[in-house]
C-alpha positions in Angstrom: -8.9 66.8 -228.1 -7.0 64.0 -229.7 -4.4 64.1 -227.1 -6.3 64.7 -224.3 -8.1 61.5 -224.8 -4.7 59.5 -225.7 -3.7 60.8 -222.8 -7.1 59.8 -220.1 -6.6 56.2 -222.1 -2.9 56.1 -221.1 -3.3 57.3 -217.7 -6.5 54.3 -217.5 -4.3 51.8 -218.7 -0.9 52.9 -216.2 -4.3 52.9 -213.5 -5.4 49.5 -214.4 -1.9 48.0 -214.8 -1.3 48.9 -211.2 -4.1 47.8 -209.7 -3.6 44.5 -211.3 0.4 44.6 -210.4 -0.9 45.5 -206.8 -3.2 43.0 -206.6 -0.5 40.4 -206.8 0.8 41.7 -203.8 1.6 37.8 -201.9 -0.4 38.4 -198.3 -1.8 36.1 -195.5 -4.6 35.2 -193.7 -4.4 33.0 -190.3 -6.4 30.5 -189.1 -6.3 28.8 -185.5 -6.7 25.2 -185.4 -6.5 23.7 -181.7 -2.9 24.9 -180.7 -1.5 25.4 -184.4 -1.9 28.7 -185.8 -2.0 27.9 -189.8 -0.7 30.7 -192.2 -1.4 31.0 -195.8 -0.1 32.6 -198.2 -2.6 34.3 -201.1 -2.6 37.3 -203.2 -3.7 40.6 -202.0 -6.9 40.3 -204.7 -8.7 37.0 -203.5 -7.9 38.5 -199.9 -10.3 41.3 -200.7 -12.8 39.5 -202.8 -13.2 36.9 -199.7 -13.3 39.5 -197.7 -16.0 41.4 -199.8 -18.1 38.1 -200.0 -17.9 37.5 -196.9 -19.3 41.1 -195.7 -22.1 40.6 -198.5 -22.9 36.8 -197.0 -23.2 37.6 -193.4 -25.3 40.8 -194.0 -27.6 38.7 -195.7 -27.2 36.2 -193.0 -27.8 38.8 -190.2 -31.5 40.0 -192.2 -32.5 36.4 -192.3 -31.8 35.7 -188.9 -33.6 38.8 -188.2 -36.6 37.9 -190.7 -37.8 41.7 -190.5 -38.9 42.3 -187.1 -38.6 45.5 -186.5 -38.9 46.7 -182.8 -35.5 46.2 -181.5 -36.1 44.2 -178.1 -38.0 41.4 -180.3 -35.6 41.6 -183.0 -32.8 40.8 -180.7 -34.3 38.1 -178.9 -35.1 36.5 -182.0 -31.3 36.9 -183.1 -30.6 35.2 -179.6 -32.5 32.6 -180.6 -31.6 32.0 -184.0 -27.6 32.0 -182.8 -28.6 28.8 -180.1 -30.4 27.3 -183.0 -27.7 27.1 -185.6 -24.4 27.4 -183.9 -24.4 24.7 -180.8 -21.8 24.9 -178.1 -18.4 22.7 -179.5 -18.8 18.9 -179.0 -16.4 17.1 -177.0 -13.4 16.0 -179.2 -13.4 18.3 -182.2 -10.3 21.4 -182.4 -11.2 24.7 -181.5 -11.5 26.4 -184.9 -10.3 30.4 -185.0 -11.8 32.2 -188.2 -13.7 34.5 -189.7 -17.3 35.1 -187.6 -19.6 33.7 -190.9 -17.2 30.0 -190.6 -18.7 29.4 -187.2 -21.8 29.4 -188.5 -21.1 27.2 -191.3 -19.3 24.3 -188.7 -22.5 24.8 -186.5 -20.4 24.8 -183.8 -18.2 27.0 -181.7 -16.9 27.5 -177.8 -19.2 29.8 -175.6 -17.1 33.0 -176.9 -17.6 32.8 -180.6 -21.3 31.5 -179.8 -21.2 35.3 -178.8 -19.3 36.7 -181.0 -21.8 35.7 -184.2 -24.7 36.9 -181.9 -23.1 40.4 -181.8 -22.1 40.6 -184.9 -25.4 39.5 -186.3 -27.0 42.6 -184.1 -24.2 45.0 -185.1 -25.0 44.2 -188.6 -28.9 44.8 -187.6 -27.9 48.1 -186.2 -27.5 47.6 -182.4 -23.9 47.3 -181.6 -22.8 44.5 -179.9 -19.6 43.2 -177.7 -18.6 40.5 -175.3 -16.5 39.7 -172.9 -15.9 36.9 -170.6 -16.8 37.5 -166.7 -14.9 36.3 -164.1 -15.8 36.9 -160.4 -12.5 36.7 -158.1 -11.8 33.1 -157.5 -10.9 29.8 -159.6 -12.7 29.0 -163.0 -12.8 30.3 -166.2 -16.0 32.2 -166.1 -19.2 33.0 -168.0 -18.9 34.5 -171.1 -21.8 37.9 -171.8 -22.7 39.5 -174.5 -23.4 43.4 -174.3 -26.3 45.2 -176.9 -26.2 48.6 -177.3 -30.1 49.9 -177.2 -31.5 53.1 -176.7 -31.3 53.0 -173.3 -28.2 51.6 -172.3 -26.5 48.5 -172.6 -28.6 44.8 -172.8 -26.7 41.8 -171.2 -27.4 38.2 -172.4 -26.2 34.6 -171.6 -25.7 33.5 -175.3 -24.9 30.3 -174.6 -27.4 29.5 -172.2 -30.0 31.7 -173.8 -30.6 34.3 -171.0 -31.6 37.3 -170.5 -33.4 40.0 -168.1 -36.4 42.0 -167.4 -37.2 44.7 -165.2 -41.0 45.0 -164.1 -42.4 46.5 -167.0 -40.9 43.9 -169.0 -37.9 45.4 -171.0 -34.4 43.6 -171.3 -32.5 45.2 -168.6 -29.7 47.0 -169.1 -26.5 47.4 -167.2 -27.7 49.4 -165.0 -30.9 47.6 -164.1 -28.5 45.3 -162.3 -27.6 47.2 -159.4 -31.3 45.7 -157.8 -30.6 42.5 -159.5 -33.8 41.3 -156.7 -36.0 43.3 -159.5 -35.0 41.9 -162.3 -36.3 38.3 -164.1 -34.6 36.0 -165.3 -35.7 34.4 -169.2 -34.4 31.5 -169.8 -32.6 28.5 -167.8 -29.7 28.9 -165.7 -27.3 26.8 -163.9 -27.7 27.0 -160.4 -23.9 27.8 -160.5 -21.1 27.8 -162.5 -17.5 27.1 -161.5 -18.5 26.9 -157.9 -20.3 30.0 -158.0 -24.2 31.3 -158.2 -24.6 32.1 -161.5 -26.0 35.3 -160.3 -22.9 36.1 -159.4 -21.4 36.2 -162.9 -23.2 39.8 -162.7 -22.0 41.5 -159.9 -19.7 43.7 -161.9 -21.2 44.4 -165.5 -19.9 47.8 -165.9 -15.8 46.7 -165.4 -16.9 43.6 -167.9 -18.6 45.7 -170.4 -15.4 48.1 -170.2 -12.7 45.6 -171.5 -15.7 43.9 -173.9 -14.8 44.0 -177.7 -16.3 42.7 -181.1 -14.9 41.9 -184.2 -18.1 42.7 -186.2 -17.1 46.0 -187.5 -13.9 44.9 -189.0 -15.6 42.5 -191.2 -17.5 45.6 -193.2 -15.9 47.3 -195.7 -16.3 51.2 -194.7 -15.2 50.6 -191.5 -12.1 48.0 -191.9 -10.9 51.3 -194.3 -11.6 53.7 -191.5 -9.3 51.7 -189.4 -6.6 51.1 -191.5 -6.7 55.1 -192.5 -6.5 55.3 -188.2 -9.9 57.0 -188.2 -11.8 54.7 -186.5 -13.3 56.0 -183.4 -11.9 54.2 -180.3 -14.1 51.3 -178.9 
């Protein structure tokens, strides 16, 4: 008995030595500013205890924003709404800042794409996964950028930065598909009358080639599913 528990101490200690030795490990974390991609240099442990507070700050961040509502269409709307409200589109002047999804929200400020990208992750972390993708209609400009929802019927579409989104008839957020009689469909919210040139309707006409090359980077700020992609089992988006 004696050495059996000289030897579950030993192998305890060698486990803890190693995990402290590991965490040591010199690693880097990048952060855009403007044209200058900044590298620094920290060890592997305060990488994954930022990375862990982080997860821990934005899920409490995403129930806030959500303040309980439970019926999915409302819930989403008011995560819409609470994205406008505390992240505004990026005042002339000041560098476009890439970082982690919870800085934008601390800046209160971002470009039209990470004004979607904190909406998505905020619903991803509320259970309806979310992506976006910037759509661009043949011709000159750089587009309009729209978030896609996952719901229980297909795939909601909204205009995070100008607050918009659909309804069909019976007053349900359209989906992608809804958009093939786009003549049904009304509009919430206030739209340019065009954009680049273009009617803004027109930033629609193909949702389902958009939605195919749309991504979000909510998943890999959670723990379980950052592992599941390093361990290559994450299913393919």
């Amino acid at each position: 008995m004696k050495r059996f528990r000289a030897g579950c101490l030993t192998g305890a200690v060698a486990v803890i030595g190693a995990v402290l030795l590991i965490g040591q490990l010199p690693v880097t974390s990048r952060e855009g500013v403007g044209e200058i991609v900044k590298e620094h240099r920290l060890p592997l442990w305060e990488k994954a205890a930022r990375f862990l507070v982080r997860d821990a700050e934005f899920r409490r961040m995403a129930e806030e924003a959500a303040g309980g509502e439970a019926d999915p269409e409302r819930r989403v709307v008011r995560l819409l709404e609470w994205t406008r409200a505390q992240v505004r589109l990026q005042p002339e002047g000041l560098p476009f800042i890439d970082d982690h999804i919870s800085h934008i929200v601390l800046r209160h400020y971002g470009n039209a794409g990470q004004m979607a990208e904190v909406f998505t992750a905020l619903t991803t972390y509320t259970g309806n996964e979310g992506r976006w993708e910037w759509s661009k209609p043949p011709g000159r400009g750089v587009g309009l950028v729209l978030a896609f929802v996952r719901s229980s019927r297909g795939w909601w579409v909204f205009d995070v930065a100008n607050g918009i989104w659909f309804e069909r008839p019976d007053g349900g957020i359209a989906v992608i598909e809804d958009f093939q009689d786009m003549a049904r469909l009304t509009m919430r919210g206030r739209a340019p009358d065009s954009r680049d040139g273009r009617p803004y309707r027109d930033f629609y006409s193909n949702l389902e080639a958009v939605w195919r090359v749309s991504f979000s980077r909510a998943y890999e700020q959670m723990p379980w599913h950052r592992l599941r992609a390093i361990l290559g089992l994450a299913p393919a988006s």
